[in-house]
DRENLOMAR-63671 format. One record per residue (C-alpha): residue number from 1; residue in three letters; chain; x, y, z. Coordinates in Angstrom, 1 decimal. Layout:
BEGIN
NUM,Ala,A,X,Y,Z
...
//
This chain:
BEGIN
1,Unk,A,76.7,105.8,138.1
2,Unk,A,78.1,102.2,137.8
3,Unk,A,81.3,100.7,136.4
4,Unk,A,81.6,97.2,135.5
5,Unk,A,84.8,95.5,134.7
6,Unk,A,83.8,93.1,132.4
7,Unk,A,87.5,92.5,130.2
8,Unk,A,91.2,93.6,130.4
9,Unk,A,91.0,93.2,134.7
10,Unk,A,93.8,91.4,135.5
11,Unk,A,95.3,91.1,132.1
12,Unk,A,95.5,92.8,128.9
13,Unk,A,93.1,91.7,126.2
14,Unk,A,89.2,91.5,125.9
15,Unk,A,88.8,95.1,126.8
16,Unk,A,85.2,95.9,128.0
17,Unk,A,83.7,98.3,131.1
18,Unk,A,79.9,98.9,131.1
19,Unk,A,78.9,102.4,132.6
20,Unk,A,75.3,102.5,134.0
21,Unk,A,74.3,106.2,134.0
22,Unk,A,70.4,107.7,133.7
23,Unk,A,69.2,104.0,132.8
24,Unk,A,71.4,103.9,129.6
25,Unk,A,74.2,101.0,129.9
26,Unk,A,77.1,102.2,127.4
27,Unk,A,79.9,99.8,126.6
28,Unk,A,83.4,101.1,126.7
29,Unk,A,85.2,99.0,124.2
30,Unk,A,84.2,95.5,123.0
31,Unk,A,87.4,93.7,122.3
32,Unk,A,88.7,90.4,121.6
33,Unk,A,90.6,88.0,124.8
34,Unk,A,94.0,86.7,123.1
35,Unk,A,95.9,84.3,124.6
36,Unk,A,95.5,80.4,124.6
37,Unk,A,93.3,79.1,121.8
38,Unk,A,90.6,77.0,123.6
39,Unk,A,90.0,79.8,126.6
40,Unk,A,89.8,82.6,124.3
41,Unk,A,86.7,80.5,122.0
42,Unk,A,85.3,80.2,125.2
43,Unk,A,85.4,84.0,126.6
44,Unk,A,85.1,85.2,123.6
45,Unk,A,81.8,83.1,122.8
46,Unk,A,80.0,84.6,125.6
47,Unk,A,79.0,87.7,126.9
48,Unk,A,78.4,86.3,130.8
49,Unk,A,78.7,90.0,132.4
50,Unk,A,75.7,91.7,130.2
51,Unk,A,72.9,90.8,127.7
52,Unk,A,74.1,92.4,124.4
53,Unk,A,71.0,92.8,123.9
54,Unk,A,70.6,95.8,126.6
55,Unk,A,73.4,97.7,125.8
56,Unk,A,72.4,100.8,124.6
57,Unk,A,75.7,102.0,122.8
58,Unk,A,79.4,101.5,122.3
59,Unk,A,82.4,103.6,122.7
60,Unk,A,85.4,102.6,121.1
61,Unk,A,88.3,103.8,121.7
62,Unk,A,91.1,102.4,119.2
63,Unk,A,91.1,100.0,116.7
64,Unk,A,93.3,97.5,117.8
65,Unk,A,91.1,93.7,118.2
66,Unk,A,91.6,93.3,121.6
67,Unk,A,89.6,96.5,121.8
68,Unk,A,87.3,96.2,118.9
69,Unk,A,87.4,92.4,117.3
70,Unk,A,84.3,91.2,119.2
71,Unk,A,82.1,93.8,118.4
72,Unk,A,80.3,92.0,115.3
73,Unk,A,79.4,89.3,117.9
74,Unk,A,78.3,91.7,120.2
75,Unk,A,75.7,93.1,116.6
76,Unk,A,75.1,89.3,115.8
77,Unk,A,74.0,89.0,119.8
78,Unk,A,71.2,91.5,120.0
79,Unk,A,72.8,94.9,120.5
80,Unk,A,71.2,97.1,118.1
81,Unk,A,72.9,100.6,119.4
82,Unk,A,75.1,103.2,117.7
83,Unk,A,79.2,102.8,118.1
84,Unk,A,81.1,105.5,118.5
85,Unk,A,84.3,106.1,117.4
86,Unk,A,86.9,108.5,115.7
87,Unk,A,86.8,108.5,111.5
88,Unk,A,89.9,106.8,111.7
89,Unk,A,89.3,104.1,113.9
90,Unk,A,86.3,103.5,112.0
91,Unk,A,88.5,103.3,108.5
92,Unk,A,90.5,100.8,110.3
93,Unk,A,88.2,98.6,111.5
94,Unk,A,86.4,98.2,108.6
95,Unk,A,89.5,95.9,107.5
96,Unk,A,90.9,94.8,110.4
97,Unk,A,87.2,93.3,111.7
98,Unk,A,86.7,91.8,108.1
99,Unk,A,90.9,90.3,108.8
100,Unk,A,89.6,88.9,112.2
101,Unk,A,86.5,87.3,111.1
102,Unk,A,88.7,85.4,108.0
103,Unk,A,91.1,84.5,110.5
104,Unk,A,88.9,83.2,113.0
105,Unk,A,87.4,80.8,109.7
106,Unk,A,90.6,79.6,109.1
107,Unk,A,91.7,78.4,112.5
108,Unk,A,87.8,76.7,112.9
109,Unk,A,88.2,75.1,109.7
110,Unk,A,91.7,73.5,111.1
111,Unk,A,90.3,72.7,114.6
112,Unk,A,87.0,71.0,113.0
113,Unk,A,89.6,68.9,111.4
114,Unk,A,91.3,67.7,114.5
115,Unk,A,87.6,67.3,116.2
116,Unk,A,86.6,65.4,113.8
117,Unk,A,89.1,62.5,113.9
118,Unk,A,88.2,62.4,117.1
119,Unk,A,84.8,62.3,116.4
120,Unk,A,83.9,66.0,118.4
121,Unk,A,80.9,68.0,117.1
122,Unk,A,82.6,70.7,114.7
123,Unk,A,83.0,74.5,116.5
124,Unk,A,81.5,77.3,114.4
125,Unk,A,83.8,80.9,114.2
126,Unk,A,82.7,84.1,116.5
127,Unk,A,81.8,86.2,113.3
128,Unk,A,82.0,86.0,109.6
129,Unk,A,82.6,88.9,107.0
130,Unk,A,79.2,89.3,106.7
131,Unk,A,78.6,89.9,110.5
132,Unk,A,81.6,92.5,110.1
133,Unk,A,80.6,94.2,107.6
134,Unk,A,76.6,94.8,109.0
135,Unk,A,78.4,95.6,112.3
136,Unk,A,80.1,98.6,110.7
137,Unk,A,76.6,99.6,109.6
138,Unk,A,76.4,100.7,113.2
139,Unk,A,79.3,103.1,113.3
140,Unk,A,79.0,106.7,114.2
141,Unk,A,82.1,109.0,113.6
142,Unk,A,82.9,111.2,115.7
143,Unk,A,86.0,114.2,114.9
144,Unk,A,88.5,114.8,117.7
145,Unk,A,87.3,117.8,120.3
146,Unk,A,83.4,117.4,119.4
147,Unk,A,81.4,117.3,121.9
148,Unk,A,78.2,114.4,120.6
149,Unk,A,74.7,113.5,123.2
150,Unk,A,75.2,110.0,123.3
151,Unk,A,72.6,109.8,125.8
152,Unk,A,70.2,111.5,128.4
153,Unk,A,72.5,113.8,130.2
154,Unk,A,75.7,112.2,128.9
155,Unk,A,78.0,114.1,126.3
156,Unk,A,81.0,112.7,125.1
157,Unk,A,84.3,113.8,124.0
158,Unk,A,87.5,112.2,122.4
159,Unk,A,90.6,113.3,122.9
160,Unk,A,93.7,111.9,120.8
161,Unk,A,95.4,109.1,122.7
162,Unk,A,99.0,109.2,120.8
163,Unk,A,98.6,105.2,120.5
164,Unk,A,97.5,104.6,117.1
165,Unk,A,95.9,106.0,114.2
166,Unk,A,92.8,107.4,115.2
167,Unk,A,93.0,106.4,119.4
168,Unk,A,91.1,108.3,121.8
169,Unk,A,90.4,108.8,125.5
170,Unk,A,87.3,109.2,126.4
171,Unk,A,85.9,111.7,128.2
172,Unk,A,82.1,111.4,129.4
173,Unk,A,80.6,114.9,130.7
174,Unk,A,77.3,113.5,133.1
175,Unk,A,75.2,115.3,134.5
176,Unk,A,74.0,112.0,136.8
177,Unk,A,69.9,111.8,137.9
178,Unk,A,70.7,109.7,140.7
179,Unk,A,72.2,112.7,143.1
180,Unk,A,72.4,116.0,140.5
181,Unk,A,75.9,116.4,140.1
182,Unk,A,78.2,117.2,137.3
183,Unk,A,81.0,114.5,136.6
184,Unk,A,83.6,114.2,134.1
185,Unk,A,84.5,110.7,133.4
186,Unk,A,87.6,109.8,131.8
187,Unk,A,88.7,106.8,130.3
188,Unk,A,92.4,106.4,128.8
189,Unk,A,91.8,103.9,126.7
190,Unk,A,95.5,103.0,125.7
191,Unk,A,97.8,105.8,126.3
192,Unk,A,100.5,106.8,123.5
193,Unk,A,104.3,106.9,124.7
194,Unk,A,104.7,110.7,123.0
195,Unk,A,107.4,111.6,120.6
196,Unk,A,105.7,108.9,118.1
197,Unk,A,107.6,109.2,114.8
198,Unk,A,104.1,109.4,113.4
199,Unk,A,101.5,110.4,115.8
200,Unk,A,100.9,113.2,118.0
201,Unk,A,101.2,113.3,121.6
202,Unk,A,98.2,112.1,123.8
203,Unk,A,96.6,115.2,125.0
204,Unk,A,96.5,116.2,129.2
205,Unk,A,92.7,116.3,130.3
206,Unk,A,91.2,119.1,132.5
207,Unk,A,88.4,118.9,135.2
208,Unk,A,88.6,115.2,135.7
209,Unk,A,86.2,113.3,138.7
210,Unk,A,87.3,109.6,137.9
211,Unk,A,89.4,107.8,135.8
212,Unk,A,89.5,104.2,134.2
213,Unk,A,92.9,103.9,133.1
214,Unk,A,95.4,101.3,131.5
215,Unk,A,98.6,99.9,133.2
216,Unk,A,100.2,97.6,130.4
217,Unk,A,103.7,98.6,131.5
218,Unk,A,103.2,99.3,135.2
219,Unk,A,106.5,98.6,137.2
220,Unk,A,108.1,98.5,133.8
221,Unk,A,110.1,100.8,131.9
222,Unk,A,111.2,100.7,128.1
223,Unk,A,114.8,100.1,127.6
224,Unk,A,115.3,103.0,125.1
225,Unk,A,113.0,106.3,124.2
226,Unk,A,111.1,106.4,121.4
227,Unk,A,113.0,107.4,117.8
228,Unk,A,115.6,105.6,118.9
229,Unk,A,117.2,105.1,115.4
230,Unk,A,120.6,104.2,116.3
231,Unk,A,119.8,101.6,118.4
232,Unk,A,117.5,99.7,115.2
233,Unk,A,120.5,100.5,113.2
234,Unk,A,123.1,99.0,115.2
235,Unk,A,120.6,95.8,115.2
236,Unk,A,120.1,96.2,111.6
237,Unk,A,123.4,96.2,110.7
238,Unk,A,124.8,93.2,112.8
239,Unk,A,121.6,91.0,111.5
240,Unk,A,122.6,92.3,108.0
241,Unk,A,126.4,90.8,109.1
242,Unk,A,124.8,87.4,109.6
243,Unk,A,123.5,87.1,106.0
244,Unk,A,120.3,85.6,106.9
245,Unk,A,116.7,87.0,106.4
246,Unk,A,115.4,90.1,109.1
247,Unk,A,111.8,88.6,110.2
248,Unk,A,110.0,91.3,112.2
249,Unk,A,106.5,90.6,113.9
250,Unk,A,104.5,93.5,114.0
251,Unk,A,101.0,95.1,114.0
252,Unk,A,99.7,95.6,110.5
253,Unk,A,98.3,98.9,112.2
254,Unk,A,100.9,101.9,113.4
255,Unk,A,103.6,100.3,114.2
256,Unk,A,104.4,98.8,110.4
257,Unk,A,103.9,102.0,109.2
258,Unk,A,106.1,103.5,111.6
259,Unk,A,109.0,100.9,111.0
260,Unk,A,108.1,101.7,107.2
261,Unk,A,108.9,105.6,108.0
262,Unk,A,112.0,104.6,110.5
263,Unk,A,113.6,102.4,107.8
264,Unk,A,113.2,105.2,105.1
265,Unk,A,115.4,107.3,107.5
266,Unk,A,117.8,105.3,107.6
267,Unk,A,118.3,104.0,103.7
268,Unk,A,118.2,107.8,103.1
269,Unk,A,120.7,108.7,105.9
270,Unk,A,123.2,105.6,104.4
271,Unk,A,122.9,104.3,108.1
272,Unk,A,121.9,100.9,107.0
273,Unk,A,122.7,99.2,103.6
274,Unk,A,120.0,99.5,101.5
275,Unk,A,118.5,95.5,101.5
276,Unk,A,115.3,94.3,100.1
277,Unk,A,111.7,95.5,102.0
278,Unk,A,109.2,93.4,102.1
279,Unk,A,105.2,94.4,104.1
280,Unk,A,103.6,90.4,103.4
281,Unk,A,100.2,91.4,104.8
282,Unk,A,97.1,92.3,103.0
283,Unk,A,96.1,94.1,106.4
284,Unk,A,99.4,96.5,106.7
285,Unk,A,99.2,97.3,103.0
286,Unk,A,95.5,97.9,103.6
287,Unk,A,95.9,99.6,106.7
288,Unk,A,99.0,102.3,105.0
289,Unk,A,96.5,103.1,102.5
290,Unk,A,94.2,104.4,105.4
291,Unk,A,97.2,106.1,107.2
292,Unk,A,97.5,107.9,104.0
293,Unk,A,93.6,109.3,104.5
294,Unk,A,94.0,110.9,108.0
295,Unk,A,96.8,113.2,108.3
296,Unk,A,94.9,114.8,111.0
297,Unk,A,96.3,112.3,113.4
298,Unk,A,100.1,113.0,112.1
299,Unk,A,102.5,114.9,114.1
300,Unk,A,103.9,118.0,112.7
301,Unk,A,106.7,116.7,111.1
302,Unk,A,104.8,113.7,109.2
303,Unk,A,102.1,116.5,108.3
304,Unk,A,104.8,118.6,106.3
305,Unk,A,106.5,115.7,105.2
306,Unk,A,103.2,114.6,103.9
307,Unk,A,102.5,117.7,101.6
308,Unk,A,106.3,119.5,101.4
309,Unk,A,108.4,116.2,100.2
310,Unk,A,106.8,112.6,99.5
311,Unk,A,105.3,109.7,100.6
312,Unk,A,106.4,108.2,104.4
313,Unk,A,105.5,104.5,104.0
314,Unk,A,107.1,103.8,100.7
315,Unk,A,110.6,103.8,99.6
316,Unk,A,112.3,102.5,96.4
317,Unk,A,113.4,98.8,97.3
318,Unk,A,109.8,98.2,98.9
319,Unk,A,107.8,95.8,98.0
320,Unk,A,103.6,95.6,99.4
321,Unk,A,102.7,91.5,99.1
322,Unk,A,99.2,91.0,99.4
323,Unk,A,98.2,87.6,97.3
324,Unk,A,99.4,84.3,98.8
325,Unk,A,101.5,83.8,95.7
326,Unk,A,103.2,86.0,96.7
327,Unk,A,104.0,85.5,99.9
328,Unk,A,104.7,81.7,99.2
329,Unk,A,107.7,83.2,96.6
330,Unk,A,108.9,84.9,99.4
331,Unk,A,109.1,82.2,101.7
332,Unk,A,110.8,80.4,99.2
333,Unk,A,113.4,83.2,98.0
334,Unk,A,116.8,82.4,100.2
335,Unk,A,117.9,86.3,99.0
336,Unk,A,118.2,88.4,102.6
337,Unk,A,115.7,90.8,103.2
338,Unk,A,113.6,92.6,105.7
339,Unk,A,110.3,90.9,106.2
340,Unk,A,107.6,92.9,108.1
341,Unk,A,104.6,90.9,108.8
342,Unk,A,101.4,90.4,110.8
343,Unk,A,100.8,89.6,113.4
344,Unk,A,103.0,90.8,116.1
345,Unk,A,102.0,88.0,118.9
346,Unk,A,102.7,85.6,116.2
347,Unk,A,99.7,84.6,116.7
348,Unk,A,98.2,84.1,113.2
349,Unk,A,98.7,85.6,109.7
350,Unk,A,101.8,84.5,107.5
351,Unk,A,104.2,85.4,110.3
352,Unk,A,103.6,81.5,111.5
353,Unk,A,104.8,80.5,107.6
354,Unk,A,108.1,82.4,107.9
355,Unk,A,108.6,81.7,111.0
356,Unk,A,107.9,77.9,110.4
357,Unk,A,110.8,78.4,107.2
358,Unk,A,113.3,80.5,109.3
359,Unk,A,113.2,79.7,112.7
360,Unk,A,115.7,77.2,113.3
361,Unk,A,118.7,78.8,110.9
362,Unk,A,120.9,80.9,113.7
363,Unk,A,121.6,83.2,110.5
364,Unk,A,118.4,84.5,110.9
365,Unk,A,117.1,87.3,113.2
366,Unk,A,113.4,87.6,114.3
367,Unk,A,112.8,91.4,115.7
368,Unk,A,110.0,91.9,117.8
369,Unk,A,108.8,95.9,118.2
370,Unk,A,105.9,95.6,120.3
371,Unk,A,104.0,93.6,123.3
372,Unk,A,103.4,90.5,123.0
373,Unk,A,101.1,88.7,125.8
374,Unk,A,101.7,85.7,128.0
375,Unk,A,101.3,82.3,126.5
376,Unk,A,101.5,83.8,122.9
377,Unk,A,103.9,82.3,120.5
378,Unk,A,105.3,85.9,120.2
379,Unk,A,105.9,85.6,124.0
380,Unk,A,107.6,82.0,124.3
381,Unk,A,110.3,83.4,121.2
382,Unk,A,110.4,86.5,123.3
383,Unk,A,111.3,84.4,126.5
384,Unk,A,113.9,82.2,124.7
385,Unk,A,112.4,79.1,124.6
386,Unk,A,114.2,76.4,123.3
387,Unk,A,111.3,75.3,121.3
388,Unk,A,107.8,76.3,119.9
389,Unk,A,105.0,75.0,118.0
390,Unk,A,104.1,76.1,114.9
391,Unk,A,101.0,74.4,113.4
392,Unk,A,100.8,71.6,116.0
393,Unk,A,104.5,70.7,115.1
394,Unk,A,107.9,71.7,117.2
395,Unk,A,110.8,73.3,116.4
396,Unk,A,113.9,74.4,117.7
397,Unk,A,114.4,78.2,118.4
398,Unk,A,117.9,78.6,116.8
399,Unk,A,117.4,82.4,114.9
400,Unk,A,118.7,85.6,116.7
401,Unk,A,116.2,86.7,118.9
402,Unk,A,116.0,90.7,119.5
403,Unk,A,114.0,93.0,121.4
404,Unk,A,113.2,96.8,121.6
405,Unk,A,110.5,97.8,123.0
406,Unk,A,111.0,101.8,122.0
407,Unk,A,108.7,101.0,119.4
408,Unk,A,106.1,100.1,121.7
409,Unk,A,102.8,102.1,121.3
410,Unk,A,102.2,102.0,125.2
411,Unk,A,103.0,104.3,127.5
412,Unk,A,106.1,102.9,130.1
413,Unk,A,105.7,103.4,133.9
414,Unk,A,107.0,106.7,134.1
415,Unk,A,105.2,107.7,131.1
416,Unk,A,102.1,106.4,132.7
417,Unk,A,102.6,108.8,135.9
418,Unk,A,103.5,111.9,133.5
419,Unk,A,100.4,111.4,131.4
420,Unk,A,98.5,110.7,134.9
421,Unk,A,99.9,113.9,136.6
422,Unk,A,99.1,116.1,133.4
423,Unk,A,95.6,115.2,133.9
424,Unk,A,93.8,117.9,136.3
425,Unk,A,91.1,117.7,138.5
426,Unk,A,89.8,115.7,142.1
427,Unk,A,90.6,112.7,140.1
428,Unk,A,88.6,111.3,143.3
429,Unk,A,88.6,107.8,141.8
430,Unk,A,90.7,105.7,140.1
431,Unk,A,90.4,102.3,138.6
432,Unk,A,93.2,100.5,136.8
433,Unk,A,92.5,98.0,134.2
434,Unk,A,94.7,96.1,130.9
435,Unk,A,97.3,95.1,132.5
436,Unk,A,98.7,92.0,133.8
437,Unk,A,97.7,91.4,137.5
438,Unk,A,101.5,92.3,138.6
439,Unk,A,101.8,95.4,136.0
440,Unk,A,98.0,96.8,137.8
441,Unk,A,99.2,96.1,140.9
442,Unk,A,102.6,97.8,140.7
443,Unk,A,101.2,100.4,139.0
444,Unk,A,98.5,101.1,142.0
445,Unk,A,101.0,101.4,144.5
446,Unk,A,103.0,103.9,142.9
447,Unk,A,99.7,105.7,142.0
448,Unk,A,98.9,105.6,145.5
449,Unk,A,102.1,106.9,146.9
450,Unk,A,101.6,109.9,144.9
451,Unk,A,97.9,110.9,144.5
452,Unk,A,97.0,110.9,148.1
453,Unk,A,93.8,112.7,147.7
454,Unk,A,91.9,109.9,145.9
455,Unk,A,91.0,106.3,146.0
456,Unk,A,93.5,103.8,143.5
457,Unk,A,92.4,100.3,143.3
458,Unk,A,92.9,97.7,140.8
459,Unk,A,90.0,96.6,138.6
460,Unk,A,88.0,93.0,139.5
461,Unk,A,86.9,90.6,136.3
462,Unk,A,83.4,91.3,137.1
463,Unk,A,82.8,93.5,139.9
464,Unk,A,80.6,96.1,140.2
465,Unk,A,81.6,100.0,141.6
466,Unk,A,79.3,102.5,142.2
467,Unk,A,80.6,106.2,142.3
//
């Protein structure tokens, strides 16, 4: 068997590892590299570690783009092979690749625009909606704890994750031609923190021989556990004080839907005053819709609350915006509310608009529940700089910045080791992968200091391991 670390080594988007097992080359995630605009066209562009065209089939694990958002490229490059995923990770990407490709259109249609004033041939987008949608034509769903041939003498397995709706570990059961053994290969994908207001909690493998694992937050731990309601309150409240607008970044998919729940709590319980809700993204509302399809990824108490009281995600005082009307009223209305919007690195998507209207007023507060990676525009409001750009044009950072990352989906250092030391087996190898070269690397030392009976090591942006 070989492992090739072709994305997320060294940092934590463009996830992709090709496994070479019984002449079949399968693809562990396909996902889009975020970060600055010219060098993510250009990674993204290219596949320079494989020939799509070769790969025999894809194993998704989640959803999210920077695990999923290039595979219509990957279709439109050759690869003609089934992808496997979970039925609600295929439910998801059905919109969120179709929201990627329209995005992508948009920002080439504003970059031609610049190129050609200074008379550069125009840039065409990864995908269109077109290449989405005949990508998903490739799908294969696959249910939790059902074991599938995906090839000769390889049977895979996913196992809920806790992340987001639908996430999975992977676990590949090989019986390898090459020397005749039996090996279980696990790989993480990314690993839920447990307790998840919605979700369940990622699930402790048996029997495993190696392990490909993520290290977002190695070195790091989050500031508060998750369900940490008091805390959200207490910022709730004091933003409420300042009589500006609540702008929160977040992830059209889980953690919206999860704010959506944790804010019904809280009007309910009288812990908050009971302001305005507003979800401007045509991808969150989408994306609740689909939460609404697959209680078999809930947690026990979003399961009964499902079928024994109401709805989670909606509340009276909550409004879903999905035309650009719309969302162009809000940005005009001065009335305070709580805007929850897409997308959570600020990256794209009508955050840039309300940030572009409410970023300089110090009445405002901008709320950021989730990761947001280096040289984003989510990361530089993170870090406190005194000023961004938004559309090519500068402005001061005067709002209320605030911070808690117990809404994070990821698993924090210590979770990491739990979810590592629930896992049995020789574990005889371990790779770790999406993370920032400081998180891996802190990470691997405190792996190492702990699992002395196997090999840790950090994974290389295009090396090759055999095992």
């Amino acid at each position: 068997m070989k492992l090739k670390f072709c994305g997320a080594a060294g940092t934590t988007t463009g996830s992709q590892h090709l496994l070479e097992v019984n002449g079949q080359k399968i693809l562990l995630d396909c996902g889009l590299y975020q970060g600055r605009r010219h060098d993510a066209y250009e990674i993204n562009c290219n596949f320079p570690h494989f020939d799509p065209s070769e790969i025999d089939s894809v194993v998704l694990s989640h959803a999210h783009i920077d695990h999923s958002g290039n595979l219509p490229n990957l279709s439109k490059s050759g690869f003609k092979g089934n992808i496997y995923a979970t039925f609600a990770t295929r439910d998801l990407c059905q919109i969120m690749l179709a929201d990627s490709a329209r995005i992508q259109t948009k920002d080439v249609e504003w970059l031609n625009k610049k190129r050609k004033k200074k008379d550069l041939p125009p840039v065409q987008p990864l995908y269109e909606e077109i290449d989405a949608e005949l990508c998903l034509r490739q799908f294969v769903n696959v249910g939790y704890d059902r074991p599938i041939l995906i090839a000769n003498g390889v049977t895979l397995r996913f196992i809920d994750a806790g992340h987001i709706l639908g996430s999975a570990q992977v676990v590949l059961d090989v019986v390898d031609e090459s020397d005749g053994k039996k090996k279980r290969f696990l790989f993480s994908g990314d690993v839920g923190r447990g307790n998840n207001d919605i979700l369940r909690d990622p699930q402790a493998v048996k029997d495993v021989d190696f392990v490909l694992m993520e290290s977002t937050y190695g070195g790091r731990e989050h500031e508060l556990g998750t369900q940490a309601d008091e805390k959200i309150a207490a910022i709730l409240n004091k933003a409420i004080e300042r009589g500006g607008k609540i702008i929160i970044p977040a992830f059209a998919v889980e953690r919206t839907q999860q704010l959506l729940y944790v804010l019904h709590q809280l009007f309910v319980e009288k812990a908050i005053p009971e302001i305005p809700v507003y979800v401007d993204s045509p991808l969150a509302v989408n994306a609740t819709e689909i939460f609404r399809l697959h209680p078999e990824c809930f947690n026990n108490e979003i399961y009964n609350f499902l079928f024994e009281k109401a709805d989670p995600f909606g509340f009276e005082g909550l409004t879903l915006v999905r035309s650009v009307t719309g969302s162009k009223e809000l940005n005009r209305d001065d009335r305070q509310a709580i805007i929850i919007t897409a997308s959570g690195m600020c990256e794209a998507g009508r955050i840039l608009h309300h940030l572009k209207n409410g970023i300089d007023d110090p009445k405002n507060t901008i709320l950021f529940v989730g990761y947001c990676a280096e040289n984003t525009l989510g990361w530089k409001i993170r870090e406190g700089w005194d000023e961004v750009k938004i559309f090519g044009q500068a402005y001061p950072l005067r709002a209320h910045v605030e911070i808690m990352d117990s809404f994070s989906g990821h698993a924090d250092h210590s979770e990491l080791l739990d979810y590592f030391h629930a896992m049995t087996g020789k574990k005889e190898k371990v790779w770790l992968v999406h993370g920032a070269q400081s998180r891996s690397d802190a990470f691997c030392e405190a792996l190492k200091a702990e699992h002395g009976a196997g090999d840790v090591s950090v994974g290389v942006l295009g090396a090759e391991v055999e095992f």
